[in-house]
Structure formats: structure tokens, C-alpha cells
C-alpha positions as CSV (number, residue, x, y, z in Angstrom):
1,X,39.2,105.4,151.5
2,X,37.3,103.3,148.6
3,X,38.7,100.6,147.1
4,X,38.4,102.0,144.0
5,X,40.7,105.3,145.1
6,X,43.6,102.6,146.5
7,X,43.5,101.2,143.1
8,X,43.8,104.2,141.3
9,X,46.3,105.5,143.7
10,X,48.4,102.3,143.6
11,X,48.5,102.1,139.5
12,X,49.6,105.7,139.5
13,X,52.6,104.6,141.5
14,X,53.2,101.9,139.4
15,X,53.5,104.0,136.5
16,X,56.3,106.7,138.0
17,X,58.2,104.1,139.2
18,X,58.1,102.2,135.7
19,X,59.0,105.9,134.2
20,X,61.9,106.4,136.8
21,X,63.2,103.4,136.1
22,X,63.6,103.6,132.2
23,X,64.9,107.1,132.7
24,X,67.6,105.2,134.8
25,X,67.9,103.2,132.0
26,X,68.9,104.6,129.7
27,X,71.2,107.4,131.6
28,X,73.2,104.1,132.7
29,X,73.1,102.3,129.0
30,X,73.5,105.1,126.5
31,X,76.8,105.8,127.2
32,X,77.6,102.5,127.5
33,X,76.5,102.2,123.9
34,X,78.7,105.2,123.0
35,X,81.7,103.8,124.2
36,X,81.0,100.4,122.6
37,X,80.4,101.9,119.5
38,X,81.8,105.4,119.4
39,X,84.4,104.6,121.8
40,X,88.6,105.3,120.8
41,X,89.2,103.8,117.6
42,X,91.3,101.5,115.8
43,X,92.8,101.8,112.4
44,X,93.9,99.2,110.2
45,X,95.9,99.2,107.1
46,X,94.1,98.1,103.8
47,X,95.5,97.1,100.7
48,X,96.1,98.9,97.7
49,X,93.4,99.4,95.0
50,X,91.9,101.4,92.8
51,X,88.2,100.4,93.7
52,X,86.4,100.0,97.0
53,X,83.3,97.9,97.1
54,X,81.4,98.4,100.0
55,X,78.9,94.8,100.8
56,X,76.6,94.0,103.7
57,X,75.2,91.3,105.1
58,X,71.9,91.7,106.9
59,X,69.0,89.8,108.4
60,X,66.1,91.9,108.0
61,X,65.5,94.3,110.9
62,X,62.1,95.1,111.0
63,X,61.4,99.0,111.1
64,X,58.8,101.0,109.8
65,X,61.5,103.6,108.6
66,X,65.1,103.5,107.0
67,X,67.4,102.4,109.6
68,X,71.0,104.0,109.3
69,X,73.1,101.5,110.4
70,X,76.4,103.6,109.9
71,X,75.5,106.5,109.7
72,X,78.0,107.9,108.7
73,X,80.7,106.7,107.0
74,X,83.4,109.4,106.7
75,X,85.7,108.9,103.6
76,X,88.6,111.5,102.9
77,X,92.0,111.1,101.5
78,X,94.7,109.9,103.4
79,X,96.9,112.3,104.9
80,X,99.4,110.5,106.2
81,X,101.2,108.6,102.7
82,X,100.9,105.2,104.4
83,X,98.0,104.4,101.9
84,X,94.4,103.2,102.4
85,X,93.0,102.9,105.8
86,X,90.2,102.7,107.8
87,X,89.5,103.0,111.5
88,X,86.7,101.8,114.0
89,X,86.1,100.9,117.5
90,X,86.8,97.5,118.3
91,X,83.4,96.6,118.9
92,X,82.7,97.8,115.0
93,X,86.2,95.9,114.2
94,X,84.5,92.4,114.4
95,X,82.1,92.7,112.3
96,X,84.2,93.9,109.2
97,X,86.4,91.9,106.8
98,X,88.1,93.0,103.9
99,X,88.8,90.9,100.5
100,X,90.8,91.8,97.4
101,X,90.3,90.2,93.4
102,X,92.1,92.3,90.7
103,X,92.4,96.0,91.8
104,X,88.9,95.9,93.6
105,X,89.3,96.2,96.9
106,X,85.7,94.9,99.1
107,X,84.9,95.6,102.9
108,X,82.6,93.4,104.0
109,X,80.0,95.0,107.1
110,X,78.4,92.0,109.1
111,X,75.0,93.6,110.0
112,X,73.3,90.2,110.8
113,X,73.5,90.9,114.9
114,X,70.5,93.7,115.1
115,X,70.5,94.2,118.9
116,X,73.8,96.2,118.2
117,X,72.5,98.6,115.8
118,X,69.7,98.6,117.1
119,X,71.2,100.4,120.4
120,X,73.1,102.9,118.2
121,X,70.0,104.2,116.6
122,X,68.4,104.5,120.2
123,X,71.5,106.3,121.3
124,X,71.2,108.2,118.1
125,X,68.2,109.5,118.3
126,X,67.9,110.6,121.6
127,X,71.7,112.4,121.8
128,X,71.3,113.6,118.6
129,X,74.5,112.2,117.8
130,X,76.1,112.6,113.9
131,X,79.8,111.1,114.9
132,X,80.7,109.0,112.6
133,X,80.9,105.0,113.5
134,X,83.4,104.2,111.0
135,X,86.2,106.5,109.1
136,X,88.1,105.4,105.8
137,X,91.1,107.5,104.4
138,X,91.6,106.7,100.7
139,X,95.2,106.7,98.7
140,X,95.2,108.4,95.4
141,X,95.1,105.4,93.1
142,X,91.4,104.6,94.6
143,X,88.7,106.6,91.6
144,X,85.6,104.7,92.5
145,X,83.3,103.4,94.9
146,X,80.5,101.4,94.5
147,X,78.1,99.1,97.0
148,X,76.1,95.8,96.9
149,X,72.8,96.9,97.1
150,X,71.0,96.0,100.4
151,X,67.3,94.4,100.1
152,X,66.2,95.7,103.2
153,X,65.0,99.2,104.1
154,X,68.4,99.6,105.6
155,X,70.3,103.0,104.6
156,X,73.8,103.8,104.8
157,X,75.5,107.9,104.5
158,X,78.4,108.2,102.7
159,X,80.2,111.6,104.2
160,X,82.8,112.1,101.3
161,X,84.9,115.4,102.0
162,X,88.2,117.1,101.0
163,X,88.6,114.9,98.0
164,X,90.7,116.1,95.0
165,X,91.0,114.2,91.7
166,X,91.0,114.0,88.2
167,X,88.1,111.3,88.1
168,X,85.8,110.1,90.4
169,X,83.1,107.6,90.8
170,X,80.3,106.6,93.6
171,X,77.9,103.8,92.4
172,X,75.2,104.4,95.8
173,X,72.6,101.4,94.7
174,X,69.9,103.8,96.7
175,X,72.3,105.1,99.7
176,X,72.9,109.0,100.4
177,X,76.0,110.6,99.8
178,X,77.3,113.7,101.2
179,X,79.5,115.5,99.8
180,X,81.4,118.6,100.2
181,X,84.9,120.5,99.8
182,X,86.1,118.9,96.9
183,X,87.0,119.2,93.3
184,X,86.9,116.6,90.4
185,X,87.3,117.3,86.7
186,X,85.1,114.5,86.1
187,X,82.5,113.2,88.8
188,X,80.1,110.4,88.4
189,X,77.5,109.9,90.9
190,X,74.9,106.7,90.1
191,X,71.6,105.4,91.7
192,X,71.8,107.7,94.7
193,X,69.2,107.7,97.3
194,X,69.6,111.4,98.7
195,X,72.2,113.2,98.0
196,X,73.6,116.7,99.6
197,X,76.5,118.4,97.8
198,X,78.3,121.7,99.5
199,X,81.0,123.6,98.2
200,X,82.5,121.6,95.2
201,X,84.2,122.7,92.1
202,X,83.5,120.1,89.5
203,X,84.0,120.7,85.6
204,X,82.0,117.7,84.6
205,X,79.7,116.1,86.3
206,X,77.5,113.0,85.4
207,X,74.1,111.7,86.9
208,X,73.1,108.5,86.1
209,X,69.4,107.2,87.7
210,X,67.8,104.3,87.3
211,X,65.0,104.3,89.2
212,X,62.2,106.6,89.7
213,X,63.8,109.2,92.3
214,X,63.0,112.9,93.9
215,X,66.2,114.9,94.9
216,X,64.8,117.9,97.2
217,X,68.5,118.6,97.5
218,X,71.4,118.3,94.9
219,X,73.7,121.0,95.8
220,X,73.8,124.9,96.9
221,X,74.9,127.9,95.5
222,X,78.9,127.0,96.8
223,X,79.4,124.1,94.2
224,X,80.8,125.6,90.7
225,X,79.5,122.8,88.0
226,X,80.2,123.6,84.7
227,X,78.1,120.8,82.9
228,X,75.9,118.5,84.1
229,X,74.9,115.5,82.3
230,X,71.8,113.7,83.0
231,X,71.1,110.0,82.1
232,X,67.9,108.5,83.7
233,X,66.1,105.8,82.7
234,X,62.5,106.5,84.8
235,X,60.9,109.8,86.5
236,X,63.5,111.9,88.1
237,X,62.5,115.3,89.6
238,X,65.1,117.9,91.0
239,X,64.4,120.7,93.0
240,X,66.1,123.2,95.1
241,X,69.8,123.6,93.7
242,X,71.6,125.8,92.0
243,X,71.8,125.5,88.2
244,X,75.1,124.3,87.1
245,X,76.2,126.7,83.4
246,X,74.9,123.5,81.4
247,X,72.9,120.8,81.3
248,X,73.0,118.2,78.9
249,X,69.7,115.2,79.4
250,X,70.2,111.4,78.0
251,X,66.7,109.7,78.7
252,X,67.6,105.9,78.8
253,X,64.1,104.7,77.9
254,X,60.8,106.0,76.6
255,X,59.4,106.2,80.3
256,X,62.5,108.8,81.2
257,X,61.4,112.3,82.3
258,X,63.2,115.1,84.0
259,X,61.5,117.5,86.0
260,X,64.0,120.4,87.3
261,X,63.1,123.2,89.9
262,X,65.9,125.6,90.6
263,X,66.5,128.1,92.6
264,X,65.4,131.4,92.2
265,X,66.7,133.8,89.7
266,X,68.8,131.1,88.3
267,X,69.5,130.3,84.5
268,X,70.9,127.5,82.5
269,X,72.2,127.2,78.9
270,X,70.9,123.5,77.4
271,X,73.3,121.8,75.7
């Protein structure tokens, strides 16, 4: 046999062993990684407020693409009458504080250690997994939520659902929102990244965008929105929703334009 053949042979060898042992791998470490991170939660108690402030701090994770560190946070009402809460695993646990001036209420995410995220998204990405890391049950006092907008190409999902109130709030600074089975008289949604809206009822609903955006997706023919006000202050361009009964457009500056592309066969009256 030629030298040349034993080489080739021998490298070949190399390789499925190398292959066999990251499938190994990971069949041993993924779920290792789910129960560190998606494991049995915790819940603690938070106090009372009427708005939550959501801040992180980060070292820059380097990554070609947005990295969804918690994706998702699930916020609903609480259901239970003991007030605001939110529960975790206790791996998740340590890395969140909570700090309170006036009624504003802020819950501080420690995303400095990358490794551990960095294991989710693996995880993620290969089990498809949409569980979400961190749940937060809101009283009825708490109208608004707002972020401290991350300088990194870090993204977080907001999974709002079953909410019901007279006004509400969300302040994104550039993260998605989903949102679904819910009804506000008066909703405010500003700066979003993407958002994803799905069966609401809203009477009044406001937009406010300051920075040049592309929505592919606001909402589907289940949300009922009886006016929609628009207040941008650069390019925004919205396509594939259904048309609310009116739209009313503020243009914040002489650079603001609106570019809308609804669904078919639907109609708007412009207030």
C-alpha cells in the first residue's frame, strides 16, 4: 500500500472520529444547557410599581448577527392577586437584580458572562427551542414598559399576551415585541425593532418611530384597531397588515416618510 493511500486513509479516520466525537458532544451538553437554563423555575416577588424598566449590562459578544439573549421574555398579568412577579431558573436568578426610585420599578439582566448565552443560542438553534428563559406576571397598577437601549447587536423578544387595560405603554429602544390576545383602549408602542401583533382589540393605538425602520409584519387580520396614529421622525415603511378603520400620520421632521403596503382588498379612511 503507498504511503500516500495510508495517509489518506489515516486522515479520513481522523475526521469521523473528530465528527463522532462532537456529535457526542453535544447529545451529552445540550441538555445540560436546558436544564441550567430552562430547568424548573423560581419566582420571586417584586415590588409594586407602575413602570418596569428593563436594563442590561453587556460586554460586547462578537456575532455577525443579532444574538437573542432571552429570547423570550413572556410578560402576562398576574393571575394569582399576590402582585408583580417574575420567575427564572436559578442559574438565570444570579444574574438579575431588581431596583426601585419613585414608582419605576428596574430589573437589571447581567449579560457580561457570554459563555452562558452563548450555550443557549447553541441549544437554541439546534432544538429549535422557543421556551421562554424568563416569565414576568404584571399587577394591574404596572401601564408601561420601557428598556435601556443596548449598544450591541444584542436583541431581546418581548412575548406580551393576555393583557387587558385601559392604557398601555412599551418603549422597545430597537427590541421586538410580540404581542397577542389582548385589548387596550389606548396602546403605545415606541422605537420597536420588529414587531408581530395577533388577535388584539385596540381602540387607539399610537406608533411612535424614530429611526429609519421596515415592519414586514405589524399585525393580521385578527387585531380590530380602530385608529392608528403615526408619529415618525425618519423613513418608515409598513407592509403586510391589515388596515386598521383610520390612520392618522404626524411626521416629526422634514426627513419623515411613510410608506404603507396593506393587504389585499383592504381600505382605510385618513384622518
Amino acid at each position: 500500500m503507498k504511503r500516500t493511500t495510508i495517509i489518506s486513509i489515516g486522515f479520513t479516520l481522523v475526521t469521523v472520529l473528530t465528527i463522532i466525537l462532537m456529535i457526542t458532544h453535544l447529545i451529552f451538553n445540550i441538555p445540560n444547557a436546558e436544564k441550567t437554563l430552562l430547568g424548573s423555575k423560581e419566582k420571586i416577588e417584586l415590588p409594586a410599581c407602575t413602570t418596569i424598566q428593563f436594563d442590561y449590562t453587556t460586554n460586547a459578544v462578537k456575532s455577525k448577527e443579532p444574538l437573542y439573549l432571552l429570547s423570550d421574555i413572556a410578560i402576562m398579568p398576574d393571575s394569582t392577586g399576590t402582585g408583580n412577579h417574575l420567575s427564572a431558573s436559578p442559574a438565570l436568578l444570579d444574574k438579575i437584580t431588581t431596583s426601585v426610585k419613585g414608582n419605576v420599578l428596574t430589573i437589571h439582566f447581567d449579560l457580561s458572562n457570554p459563555d452562558l448565552w452563548k450555550k443557549y443560542r447553541s441549544m437554541y438553534n439546534i432544538n429549535k427551542r422557543k421556551k421562554p428563559l424568563i416569565t414576568i406576571a404584571l399587577a394591574p397598577e404596572v401601564m408601561s414598559l420601557t428598556n435601556e437601549q443596548i449598544q450591541t447587536k444584542h436583541r431581546v423578544i418581548y412575548h406580551v399576551t393576555n393583557m387587558k387595560r385601559a392604557g398601555f405603554e412599551i418603549d422597545l429602544s430597537k427590541n421586538n415585541l410580540i404581542l397577542e390576545n389582548s385589548n387596550f383602549k389606548q396602546l403605545t408602542i415606541a422605537n420597536p425593532g420588529e414587531i408581530n401583533l395577533n388577535k388584539l382589540t385596540i381602540h387607539n393605538m399610537t406608533l411612535i418611530d424614530n429611526q429609519t425602520n421596515e415592519m414586514q409584519h405589524l399585525w393580521d387580520k385578527d387585531c380590530v384597531v380602530d385608529t392608528l396614529e403615526i408619529r415618525n421622525t425618519n423613513r418608515l415603511y409598513m407592509s403586510n397588515f391589515a388596515a386598521p378603520k383610520h390612520i392618522r400620520w404626524i411626521p416629526l421632521s422634514d426627513d419623515a416618510s411613510l410608506d404603507l403596503k396593506l393587504k389585499s382588498n383592504q381600505t382605510f379612511e385618513k384622518l
